[in-house]
Predicted model as a PDB file, atoms N, CA, C, CB and O in Angstrom, pLDDT in the B-factor column:
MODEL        1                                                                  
ATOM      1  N   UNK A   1      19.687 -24.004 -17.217  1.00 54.00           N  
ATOM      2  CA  UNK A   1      20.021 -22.731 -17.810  1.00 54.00           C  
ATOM      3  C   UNK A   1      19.471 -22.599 -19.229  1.00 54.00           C  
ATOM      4  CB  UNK A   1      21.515 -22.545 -17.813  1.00 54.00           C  
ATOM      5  O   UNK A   1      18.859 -21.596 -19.594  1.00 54.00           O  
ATOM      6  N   UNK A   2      19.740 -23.769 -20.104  1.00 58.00           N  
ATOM      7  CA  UNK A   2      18.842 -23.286 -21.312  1.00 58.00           C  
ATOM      8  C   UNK A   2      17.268 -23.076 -21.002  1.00 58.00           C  
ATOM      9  CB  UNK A   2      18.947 -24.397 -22.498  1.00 58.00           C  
ATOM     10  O   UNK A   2      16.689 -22.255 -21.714  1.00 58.00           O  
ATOM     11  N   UNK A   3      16.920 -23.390 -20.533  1.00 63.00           N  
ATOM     12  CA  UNK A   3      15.326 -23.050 -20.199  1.00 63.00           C  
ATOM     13  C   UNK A   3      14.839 -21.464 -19.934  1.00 63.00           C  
ATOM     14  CB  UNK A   3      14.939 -23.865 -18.777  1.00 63.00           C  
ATOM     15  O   UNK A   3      13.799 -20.818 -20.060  1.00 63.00           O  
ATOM     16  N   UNK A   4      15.991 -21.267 -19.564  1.00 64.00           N  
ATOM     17  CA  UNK A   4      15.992 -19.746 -19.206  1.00 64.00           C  
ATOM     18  C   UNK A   4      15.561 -18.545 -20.037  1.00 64.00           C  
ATOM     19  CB  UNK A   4      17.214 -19.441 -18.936  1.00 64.00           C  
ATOM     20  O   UNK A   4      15.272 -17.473 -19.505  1.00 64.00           O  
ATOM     21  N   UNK A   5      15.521 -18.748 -21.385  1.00 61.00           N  
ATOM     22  CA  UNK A   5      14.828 -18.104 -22.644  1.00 61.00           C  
ATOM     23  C   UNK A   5      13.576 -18.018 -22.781  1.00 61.00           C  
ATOM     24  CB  UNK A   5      15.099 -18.649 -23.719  1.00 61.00           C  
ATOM     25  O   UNK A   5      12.807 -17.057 -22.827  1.00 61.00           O  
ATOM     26  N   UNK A   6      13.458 -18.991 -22.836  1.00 64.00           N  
ATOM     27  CA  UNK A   6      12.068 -19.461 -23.241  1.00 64.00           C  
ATOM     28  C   UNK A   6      11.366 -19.124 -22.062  1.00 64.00           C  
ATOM     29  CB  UNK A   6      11.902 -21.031 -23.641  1.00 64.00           C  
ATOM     30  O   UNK A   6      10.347 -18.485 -22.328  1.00 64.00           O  
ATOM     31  N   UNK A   7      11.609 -19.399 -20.388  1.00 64.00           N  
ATOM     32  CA  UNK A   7      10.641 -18.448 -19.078  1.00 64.00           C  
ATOM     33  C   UNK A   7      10.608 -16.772 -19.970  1.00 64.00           C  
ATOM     34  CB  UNK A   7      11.883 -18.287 -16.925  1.00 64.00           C  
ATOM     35  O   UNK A   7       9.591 -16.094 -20.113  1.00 64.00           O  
ATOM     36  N   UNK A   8      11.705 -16.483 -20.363  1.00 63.00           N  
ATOM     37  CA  UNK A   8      11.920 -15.140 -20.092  1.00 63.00           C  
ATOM     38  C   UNK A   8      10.774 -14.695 -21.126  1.00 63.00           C  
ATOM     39  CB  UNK A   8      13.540 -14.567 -20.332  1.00 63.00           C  
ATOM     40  O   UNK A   8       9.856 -13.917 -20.864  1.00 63.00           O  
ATOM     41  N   UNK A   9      11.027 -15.398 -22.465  1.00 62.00           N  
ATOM     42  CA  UNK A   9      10.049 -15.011 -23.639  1.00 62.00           C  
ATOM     43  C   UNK A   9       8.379 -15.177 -23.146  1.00 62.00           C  
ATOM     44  CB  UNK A   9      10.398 -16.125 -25.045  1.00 62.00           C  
ATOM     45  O   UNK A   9       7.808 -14.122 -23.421  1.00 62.00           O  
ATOM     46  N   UNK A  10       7.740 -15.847 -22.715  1.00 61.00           N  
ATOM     47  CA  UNK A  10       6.850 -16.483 -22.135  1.00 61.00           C  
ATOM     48  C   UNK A  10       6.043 -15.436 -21.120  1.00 61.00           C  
ATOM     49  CB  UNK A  10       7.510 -17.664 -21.512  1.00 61.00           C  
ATOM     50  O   UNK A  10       4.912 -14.982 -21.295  1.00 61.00           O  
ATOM     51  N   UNK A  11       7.009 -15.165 -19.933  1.00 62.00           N  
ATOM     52  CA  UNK A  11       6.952 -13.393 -19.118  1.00 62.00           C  
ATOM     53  C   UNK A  11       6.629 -12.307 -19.965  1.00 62.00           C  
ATOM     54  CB  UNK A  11       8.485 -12.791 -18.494  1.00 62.00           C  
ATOM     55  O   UNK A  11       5.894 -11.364 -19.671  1.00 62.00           O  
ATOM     56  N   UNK A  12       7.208 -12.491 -21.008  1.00 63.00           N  
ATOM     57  CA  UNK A  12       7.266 -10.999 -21.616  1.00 63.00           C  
ATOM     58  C   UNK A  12       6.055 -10.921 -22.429  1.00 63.00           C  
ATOM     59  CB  UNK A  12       8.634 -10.650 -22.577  1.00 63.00           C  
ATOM     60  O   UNK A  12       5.583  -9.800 -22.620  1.00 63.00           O  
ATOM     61  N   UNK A  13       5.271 -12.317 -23.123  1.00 64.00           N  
ATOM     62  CA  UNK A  13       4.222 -12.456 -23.937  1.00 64.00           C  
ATOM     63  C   UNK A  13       2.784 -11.661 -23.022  1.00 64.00           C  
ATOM     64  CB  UNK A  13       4.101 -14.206 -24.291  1.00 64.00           C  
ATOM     65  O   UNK A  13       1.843 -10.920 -23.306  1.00 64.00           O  
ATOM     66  N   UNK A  14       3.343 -12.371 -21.774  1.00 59.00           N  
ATOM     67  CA  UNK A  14       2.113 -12.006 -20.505  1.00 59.00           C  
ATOM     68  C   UNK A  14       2.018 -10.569 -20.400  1.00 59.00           C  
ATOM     69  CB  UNK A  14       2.506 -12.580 -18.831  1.00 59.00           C  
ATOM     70  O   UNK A  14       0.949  -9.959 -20.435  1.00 59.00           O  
ATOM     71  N   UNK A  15       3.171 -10.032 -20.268  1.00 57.00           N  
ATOM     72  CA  UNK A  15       3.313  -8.508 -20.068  1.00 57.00           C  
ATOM     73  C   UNK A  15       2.728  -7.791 -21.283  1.00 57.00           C  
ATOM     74  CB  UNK A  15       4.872  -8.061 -19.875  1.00 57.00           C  
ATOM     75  O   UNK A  15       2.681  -6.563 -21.202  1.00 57.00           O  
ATOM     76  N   UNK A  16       2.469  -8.124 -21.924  1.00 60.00           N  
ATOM     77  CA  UNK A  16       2.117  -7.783 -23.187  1.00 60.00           C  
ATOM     78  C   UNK A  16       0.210  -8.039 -23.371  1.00 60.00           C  
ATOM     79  CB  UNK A  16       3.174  -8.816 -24.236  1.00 60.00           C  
ATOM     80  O   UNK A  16      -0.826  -7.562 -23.836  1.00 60.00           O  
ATOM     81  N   UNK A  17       0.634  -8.842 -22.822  1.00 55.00           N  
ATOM     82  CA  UNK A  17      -1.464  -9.084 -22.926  1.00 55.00           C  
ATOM     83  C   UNK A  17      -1.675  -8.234 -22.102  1.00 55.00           C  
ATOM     84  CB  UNK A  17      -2.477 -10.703 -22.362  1.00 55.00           C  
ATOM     85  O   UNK A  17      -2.536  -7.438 -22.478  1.00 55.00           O  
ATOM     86  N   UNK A  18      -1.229  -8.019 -21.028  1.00 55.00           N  
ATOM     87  CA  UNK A  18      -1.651  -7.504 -19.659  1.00 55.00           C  
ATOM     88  C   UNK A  18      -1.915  -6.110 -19.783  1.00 55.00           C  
ATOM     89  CB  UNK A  18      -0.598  -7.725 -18.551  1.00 55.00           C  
ATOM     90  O   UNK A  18      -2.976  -5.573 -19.466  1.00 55.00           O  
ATOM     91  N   UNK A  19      -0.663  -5.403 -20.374  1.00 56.00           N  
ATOM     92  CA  UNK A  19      -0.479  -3.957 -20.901  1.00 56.00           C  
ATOM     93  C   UNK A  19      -1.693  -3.736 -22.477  1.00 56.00           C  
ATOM     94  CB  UNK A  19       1.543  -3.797 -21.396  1.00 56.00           C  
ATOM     95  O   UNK A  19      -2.019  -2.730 -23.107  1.00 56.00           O  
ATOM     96  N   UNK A  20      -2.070  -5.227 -22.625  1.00 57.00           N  
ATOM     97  CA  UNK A  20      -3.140  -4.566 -23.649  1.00 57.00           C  
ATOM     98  C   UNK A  20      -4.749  -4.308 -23.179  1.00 57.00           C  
ATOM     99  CB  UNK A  20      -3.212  -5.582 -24.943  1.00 57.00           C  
ATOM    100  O   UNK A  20      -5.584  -3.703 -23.851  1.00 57.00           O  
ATOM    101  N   UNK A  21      -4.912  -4.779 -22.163  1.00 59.00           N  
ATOM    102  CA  UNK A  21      -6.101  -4.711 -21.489  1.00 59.00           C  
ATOM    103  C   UNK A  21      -6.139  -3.336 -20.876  1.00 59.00           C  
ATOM    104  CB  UNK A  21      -6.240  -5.824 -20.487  1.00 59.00           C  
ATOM    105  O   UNK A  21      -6.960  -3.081 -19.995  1.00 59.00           O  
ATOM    106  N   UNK A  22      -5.283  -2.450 -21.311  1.00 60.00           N  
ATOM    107  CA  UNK A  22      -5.352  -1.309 -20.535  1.00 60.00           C  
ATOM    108  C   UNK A  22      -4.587  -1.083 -18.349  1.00 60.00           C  
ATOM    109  CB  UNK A  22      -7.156  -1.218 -20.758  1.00 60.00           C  
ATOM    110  O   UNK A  22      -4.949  -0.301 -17.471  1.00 60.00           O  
ATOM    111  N   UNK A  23      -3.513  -2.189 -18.344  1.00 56.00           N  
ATOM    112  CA  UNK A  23      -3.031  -2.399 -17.181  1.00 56.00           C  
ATOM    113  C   UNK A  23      -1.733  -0.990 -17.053  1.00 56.00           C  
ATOM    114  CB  UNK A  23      -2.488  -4.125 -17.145  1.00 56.00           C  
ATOM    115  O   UNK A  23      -0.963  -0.790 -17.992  1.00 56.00           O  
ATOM    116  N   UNK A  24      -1.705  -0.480 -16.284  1.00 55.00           N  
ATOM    117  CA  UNK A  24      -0.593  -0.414 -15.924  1.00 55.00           C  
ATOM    118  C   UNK A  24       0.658  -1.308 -15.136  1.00 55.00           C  
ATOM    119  CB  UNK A  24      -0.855   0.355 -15.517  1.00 55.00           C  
ATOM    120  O   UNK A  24       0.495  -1.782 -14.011  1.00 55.00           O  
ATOM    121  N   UNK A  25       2.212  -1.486 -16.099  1.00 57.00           N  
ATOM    122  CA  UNK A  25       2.805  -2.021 -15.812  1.00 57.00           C  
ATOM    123  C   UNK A  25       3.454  -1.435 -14.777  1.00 57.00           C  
ATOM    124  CB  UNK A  25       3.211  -2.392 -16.613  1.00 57.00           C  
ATOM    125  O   UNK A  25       3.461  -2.167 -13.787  1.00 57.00           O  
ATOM    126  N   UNK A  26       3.971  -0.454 -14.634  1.00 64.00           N  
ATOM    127  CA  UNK A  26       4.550   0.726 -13.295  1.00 64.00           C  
ATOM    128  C   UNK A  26       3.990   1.813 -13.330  1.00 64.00           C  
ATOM    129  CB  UNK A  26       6.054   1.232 -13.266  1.00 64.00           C  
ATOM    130  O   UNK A  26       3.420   2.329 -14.291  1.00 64.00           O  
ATOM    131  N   UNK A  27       4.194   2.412 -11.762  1.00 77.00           N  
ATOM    132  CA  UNK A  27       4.162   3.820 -11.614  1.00 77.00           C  
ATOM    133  C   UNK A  27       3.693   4.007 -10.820  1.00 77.00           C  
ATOM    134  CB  UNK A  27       3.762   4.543 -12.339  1.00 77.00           C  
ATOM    135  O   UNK A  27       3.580   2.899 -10.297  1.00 77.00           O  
ATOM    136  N   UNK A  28       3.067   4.971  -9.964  1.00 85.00           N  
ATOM    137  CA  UNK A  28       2.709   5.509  -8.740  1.00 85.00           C  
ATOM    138  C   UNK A  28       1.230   5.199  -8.581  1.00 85.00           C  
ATOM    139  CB  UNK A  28       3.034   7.004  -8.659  1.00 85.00           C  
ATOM    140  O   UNK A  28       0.485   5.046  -9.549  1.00 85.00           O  
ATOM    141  N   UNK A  29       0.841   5.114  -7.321  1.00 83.00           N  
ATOM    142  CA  UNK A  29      -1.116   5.429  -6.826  1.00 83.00           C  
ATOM    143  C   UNK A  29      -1.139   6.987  -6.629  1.00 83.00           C  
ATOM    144  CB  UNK A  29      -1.803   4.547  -4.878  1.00 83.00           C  
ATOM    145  O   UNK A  29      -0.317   7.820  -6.248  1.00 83.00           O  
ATOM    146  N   UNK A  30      -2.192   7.006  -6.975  1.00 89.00           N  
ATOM    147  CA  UNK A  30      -2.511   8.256  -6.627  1.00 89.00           C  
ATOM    148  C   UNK A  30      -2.937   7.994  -4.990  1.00 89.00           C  
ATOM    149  CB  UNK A  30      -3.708   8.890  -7.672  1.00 89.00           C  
ATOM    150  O   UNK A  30      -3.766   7.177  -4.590  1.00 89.00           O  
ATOM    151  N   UNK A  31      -2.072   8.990  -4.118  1.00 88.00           N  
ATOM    152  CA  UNK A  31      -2.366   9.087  -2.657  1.00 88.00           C  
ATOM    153  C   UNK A  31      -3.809   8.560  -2.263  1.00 88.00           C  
ATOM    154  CB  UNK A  31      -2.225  10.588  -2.211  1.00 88.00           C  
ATOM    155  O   UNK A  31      -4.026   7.673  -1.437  1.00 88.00           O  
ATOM    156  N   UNK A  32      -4.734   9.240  -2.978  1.00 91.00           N  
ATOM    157  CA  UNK A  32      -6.267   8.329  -1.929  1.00 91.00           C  
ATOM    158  C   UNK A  32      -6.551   6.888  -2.186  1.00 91.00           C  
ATOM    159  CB  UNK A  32      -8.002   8.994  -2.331  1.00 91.00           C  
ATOM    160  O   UNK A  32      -7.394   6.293  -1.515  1.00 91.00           O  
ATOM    161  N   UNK A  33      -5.880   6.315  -3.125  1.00 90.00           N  
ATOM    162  CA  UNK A  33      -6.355   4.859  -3.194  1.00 90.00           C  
ATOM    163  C   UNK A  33      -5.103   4.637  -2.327  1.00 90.00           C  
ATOM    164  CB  UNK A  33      -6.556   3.963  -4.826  1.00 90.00           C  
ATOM    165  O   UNK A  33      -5.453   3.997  -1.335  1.00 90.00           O  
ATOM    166  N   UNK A  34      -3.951   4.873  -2.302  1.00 87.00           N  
ATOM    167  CA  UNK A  34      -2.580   4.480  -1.114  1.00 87.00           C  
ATOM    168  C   UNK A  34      -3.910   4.637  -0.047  1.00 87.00           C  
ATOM    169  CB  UNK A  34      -0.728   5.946  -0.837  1.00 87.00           C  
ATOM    170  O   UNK A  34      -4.474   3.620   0.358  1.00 87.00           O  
ATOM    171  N   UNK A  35      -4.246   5.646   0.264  1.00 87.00           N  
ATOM    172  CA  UNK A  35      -4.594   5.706   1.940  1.00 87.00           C  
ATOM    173  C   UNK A  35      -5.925   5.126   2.000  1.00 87.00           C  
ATOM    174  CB  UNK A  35      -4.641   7.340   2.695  1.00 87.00           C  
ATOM    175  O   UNK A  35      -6.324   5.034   3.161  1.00 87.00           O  
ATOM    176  N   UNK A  36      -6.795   4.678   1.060  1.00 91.00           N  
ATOM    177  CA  UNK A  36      -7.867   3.768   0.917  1.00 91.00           C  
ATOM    178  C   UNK A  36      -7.277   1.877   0.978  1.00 91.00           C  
ATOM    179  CB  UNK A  36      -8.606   4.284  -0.692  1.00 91.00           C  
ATOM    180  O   UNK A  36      -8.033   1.020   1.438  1.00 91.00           O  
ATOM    181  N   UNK A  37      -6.061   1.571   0.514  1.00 90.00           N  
ATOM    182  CA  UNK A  37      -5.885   0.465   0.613  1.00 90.00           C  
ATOM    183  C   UNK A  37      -5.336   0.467   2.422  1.00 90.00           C  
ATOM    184  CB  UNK A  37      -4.914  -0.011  -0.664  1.00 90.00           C  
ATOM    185  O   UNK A  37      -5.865  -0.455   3.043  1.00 90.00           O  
ATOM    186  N   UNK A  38      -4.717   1.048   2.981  1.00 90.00           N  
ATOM    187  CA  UNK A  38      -3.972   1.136   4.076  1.00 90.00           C  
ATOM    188  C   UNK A  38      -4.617   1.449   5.531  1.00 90.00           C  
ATOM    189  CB  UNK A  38      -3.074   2.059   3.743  1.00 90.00           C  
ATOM    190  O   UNK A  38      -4.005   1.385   6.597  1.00 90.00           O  
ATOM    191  N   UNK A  39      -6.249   1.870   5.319  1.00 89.00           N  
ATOM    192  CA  UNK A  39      -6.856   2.542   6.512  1.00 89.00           C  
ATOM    193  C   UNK A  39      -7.479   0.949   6.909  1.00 89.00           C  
ATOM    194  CB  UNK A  39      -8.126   4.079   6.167  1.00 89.00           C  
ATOM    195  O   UNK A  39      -7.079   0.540   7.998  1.00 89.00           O  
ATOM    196  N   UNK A  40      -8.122   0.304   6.382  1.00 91.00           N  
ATOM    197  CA  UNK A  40      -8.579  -1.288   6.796  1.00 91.00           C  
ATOM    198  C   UNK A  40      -7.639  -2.107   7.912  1.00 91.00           C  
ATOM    199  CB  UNK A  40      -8.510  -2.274   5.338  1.00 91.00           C  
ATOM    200  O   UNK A  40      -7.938  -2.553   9.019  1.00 91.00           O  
ATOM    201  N   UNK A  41      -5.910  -2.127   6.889  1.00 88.00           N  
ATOM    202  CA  UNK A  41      -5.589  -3.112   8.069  1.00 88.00           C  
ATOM    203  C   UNK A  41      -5.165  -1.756   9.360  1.00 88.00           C  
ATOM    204  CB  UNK A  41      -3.963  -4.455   7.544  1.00 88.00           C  
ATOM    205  O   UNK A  41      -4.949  -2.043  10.538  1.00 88.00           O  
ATOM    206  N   UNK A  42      -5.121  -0.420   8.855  1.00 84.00           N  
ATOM    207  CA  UNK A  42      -4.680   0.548  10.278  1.00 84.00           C  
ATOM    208  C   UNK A  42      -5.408   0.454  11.484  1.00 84.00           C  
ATOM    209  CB  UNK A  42      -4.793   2.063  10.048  1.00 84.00           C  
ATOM    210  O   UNK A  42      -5.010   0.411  12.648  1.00 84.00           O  
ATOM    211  N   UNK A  43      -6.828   0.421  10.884  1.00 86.00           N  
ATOM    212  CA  UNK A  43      -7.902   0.328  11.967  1.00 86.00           C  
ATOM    213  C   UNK A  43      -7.683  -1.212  12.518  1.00 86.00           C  
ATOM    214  CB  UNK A  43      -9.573   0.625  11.308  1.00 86.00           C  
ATOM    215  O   UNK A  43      -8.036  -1.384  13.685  1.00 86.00           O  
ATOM    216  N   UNK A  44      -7.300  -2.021  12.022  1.00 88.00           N  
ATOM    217  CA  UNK A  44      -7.657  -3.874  12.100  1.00 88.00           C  
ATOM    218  C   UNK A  44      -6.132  -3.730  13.412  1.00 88.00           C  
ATOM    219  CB  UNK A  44      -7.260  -5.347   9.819  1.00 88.00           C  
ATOM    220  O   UNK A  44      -6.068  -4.515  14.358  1.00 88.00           O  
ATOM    221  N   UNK A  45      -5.207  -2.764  13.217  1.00 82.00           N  
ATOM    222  CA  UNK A  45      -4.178  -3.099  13.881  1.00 82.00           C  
ATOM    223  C   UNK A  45      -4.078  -2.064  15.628  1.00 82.00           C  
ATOM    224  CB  UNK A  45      -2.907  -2.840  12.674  1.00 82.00           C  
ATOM    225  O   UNK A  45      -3.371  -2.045  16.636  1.00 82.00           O  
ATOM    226  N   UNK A  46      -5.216  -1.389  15.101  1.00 82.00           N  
ATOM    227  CA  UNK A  46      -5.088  -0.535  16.479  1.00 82.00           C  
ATOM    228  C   UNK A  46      -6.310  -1.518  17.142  1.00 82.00           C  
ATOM    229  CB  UNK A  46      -5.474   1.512  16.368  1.00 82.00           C  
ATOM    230  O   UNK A  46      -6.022  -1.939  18.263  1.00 82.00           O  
ATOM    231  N   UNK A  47      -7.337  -1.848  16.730  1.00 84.00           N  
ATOM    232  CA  UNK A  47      -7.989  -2.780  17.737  1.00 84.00           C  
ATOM    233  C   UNK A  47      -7.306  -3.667  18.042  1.00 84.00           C  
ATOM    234  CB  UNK A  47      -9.084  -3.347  17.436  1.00 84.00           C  
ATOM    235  O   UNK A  47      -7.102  -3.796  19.249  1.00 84.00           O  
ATOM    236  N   UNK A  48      -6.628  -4.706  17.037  1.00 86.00           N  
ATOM    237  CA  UNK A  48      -5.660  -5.616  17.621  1.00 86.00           C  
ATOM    238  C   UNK A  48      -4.336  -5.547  18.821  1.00 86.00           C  
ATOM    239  CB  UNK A  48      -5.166  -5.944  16.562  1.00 86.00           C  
ATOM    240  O   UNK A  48      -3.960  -6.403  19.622  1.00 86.00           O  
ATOM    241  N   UNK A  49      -3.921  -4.388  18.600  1.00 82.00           N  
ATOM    242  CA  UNK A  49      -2.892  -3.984  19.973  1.00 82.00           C  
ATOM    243  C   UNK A  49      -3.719  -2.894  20.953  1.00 82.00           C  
ATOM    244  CB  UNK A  49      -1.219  -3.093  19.374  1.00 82.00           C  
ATOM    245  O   UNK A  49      -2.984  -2.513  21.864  1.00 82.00           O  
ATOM    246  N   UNK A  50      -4.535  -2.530  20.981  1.00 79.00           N  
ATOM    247  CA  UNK A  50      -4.854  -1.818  22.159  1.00 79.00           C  
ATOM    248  C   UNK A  50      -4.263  -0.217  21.561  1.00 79.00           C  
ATOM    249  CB  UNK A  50      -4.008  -2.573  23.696  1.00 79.00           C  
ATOM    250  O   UNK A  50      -3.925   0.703  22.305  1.00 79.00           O  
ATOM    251  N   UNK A  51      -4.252  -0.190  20.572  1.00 80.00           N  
ATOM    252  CA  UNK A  51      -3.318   1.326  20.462  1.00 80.00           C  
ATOM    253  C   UNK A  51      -4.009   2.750  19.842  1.00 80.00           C  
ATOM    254  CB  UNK A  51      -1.956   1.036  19.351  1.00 80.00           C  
ATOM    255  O   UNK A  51      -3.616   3.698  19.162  1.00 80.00           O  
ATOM    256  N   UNK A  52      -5.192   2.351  20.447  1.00 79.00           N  
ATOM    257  CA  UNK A  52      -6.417   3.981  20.493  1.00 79.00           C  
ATOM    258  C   UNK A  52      -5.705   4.451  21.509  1.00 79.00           C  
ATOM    259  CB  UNK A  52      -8.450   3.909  20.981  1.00 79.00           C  
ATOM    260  O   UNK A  52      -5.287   5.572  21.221  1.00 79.00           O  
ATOM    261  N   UNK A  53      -5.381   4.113  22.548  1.00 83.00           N  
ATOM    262  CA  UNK A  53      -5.209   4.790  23.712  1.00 83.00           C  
ATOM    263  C   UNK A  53      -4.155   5.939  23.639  1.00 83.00           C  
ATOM    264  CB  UNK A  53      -4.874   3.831  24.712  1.00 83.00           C  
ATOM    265  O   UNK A  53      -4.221   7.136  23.919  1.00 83.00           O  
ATOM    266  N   UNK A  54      -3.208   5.180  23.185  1.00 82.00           N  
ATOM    267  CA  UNK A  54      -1.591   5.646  22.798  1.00 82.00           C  
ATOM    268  C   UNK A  54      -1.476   6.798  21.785  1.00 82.00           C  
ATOM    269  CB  UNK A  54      -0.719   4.359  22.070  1.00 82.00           C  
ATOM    270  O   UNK A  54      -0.445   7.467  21.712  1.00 82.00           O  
ATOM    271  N   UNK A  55      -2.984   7.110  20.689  1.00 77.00           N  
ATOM    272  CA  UNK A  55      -3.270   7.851  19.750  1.00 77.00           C  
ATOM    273  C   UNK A  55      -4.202   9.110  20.438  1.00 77.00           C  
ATOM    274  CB  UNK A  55      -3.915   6.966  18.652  1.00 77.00           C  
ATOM    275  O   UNK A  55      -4.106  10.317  20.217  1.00 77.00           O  
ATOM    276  N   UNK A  56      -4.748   8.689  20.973  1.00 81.00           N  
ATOM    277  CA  UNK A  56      -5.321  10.155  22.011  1.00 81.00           C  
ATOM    278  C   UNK A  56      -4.219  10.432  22.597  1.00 81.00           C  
ATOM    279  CB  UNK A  56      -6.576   9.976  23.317  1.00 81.00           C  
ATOM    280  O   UNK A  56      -3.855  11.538  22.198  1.00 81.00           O  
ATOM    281  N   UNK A  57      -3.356   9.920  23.482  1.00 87.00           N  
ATOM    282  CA  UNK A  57      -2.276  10.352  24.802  1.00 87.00           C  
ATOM    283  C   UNK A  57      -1.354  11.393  23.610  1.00 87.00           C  
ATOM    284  CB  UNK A  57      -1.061   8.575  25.773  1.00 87.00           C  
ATOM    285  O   UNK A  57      -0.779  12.475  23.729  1.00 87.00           O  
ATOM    286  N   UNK A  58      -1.531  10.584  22.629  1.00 84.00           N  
ATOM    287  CA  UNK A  58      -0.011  11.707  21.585  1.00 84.00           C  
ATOM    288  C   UNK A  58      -1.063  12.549  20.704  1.00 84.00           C  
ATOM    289  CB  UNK A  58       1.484  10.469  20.035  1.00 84.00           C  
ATOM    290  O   UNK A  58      -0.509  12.580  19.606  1.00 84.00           O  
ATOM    291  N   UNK A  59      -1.957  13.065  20.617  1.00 83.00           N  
ATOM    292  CA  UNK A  59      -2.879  13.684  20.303  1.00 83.00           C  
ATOM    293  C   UNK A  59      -2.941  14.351  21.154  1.00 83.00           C  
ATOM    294  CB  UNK A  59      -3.797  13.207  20.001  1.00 83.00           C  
ATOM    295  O   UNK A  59      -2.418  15.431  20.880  1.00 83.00           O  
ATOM    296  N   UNK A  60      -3.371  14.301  22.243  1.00 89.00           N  
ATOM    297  CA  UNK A  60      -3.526  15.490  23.581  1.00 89.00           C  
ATOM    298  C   UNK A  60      -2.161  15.838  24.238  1.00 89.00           C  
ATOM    299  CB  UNK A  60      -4.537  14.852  24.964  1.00 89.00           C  
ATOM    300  O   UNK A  60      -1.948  16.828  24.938  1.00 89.00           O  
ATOM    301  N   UNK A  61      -1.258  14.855  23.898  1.00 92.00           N  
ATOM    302  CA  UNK A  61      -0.069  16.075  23.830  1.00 92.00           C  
ATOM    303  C   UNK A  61       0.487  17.134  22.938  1.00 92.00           C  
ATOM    304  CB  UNK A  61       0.898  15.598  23.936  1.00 92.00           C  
ATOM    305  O   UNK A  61       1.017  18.243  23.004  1.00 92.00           O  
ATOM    306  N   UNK A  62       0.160  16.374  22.198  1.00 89.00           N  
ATOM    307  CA  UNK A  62       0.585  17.424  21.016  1.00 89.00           C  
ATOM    308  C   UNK A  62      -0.544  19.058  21.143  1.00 89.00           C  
ATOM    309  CB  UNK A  62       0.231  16.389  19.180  1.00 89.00           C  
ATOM    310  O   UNK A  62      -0.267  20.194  20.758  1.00 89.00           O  
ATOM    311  N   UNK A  63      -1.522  18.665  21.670  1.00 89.00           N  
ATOM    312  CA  UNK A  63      -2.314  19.636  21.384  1.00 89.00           C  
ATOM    313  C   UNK A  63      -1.996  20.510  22.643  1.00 89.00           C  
ATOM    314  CB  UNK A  63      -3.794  19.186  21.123  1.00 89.00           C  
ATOM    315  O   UNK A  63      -2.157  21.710  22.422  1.00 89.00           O  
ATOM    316  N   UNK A  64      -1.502  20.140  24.164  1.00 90.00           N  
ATOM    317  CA  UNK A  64      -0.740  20.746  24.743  1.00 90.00           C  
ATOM    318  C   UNK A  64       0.050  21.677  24.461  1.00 90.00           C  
ATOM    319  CB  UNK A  64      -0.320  20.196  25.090  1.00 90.00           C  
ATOM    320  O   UNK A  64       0.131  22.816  24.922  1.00 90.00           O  
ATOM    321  N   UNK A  65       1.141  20.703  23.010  1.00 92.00           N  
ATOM    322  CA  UNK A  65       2.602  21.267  23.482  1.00 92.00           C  
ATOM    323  C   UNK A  65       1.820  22.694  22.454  1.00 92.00           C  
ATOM    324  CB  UNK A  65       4.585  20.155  22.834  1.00 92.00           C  
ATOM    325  O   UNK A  65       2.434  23.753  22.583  1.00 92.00           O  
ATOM    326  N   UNK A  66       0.567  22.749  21.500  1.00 89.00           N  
ATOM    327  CA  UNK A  66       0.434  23.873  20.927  1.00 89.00           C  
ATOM    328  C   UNK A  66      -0.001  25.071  21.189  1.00 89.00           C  
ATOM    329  CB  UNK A  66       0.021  23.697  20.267  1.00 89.00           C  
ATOM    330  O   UNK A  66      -0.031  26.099  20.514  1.00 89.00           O  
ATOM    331  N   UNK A  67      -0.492  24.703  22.751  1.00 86.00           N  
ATOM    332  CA  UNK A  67      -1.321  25.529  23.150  1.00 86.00           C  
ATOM    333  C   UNK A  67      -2.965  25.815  23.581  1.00 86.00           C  
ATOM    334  CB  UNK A  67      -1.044  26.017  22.490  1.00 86.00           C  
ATOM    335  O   UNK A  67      -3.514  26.882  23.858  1.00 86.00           O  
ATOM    336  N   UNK A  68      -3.399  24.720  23.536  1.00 62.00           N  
ATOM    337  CA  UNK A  68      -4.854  24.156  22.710  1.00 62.00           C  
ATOM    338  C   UNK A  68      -5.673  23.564  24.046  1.00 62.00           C  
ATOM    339  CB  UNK A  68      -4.514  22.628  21.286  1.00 62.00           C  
ATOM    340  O   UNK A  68      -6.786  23.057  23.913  1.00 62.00           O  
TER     341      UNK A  68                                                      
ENDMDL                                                                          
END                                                                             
């Protein structure tokens, strides 16, 4: 438990360099880098399960239920 200061001071020195390099410490992505980090493993996971198929079938229903 005394050690516990000194981690904490140590963290906070880092946070401090980090935030001087121009980092952001929090806050949001802007949506296209979210959907730029997320389309790699999406695609990596529909070849991996077979689940193109399942994405047309609910695609061409949907386009059914619109009329289409």
């Amino acid at each position: 438990m005394a050690d516990t200061a000194s981690r904490a001071m140590i963290r906070t020195q880092g946070r401090k360099a980090f935030a001087a390099f121009g980092g952001r410490q929090s806050g949001t992505r802007h949506p296209l880098v979210a959907t730029a980090m997320v389309l790699p493993l999406a695609a990596l996971l529909v070849v991996v399960f077979g689940g193109w198929d399942a994405v047309v079938t609910q695609a061409s229903s949907v386009g059914v239920m619109l009329g289409r």
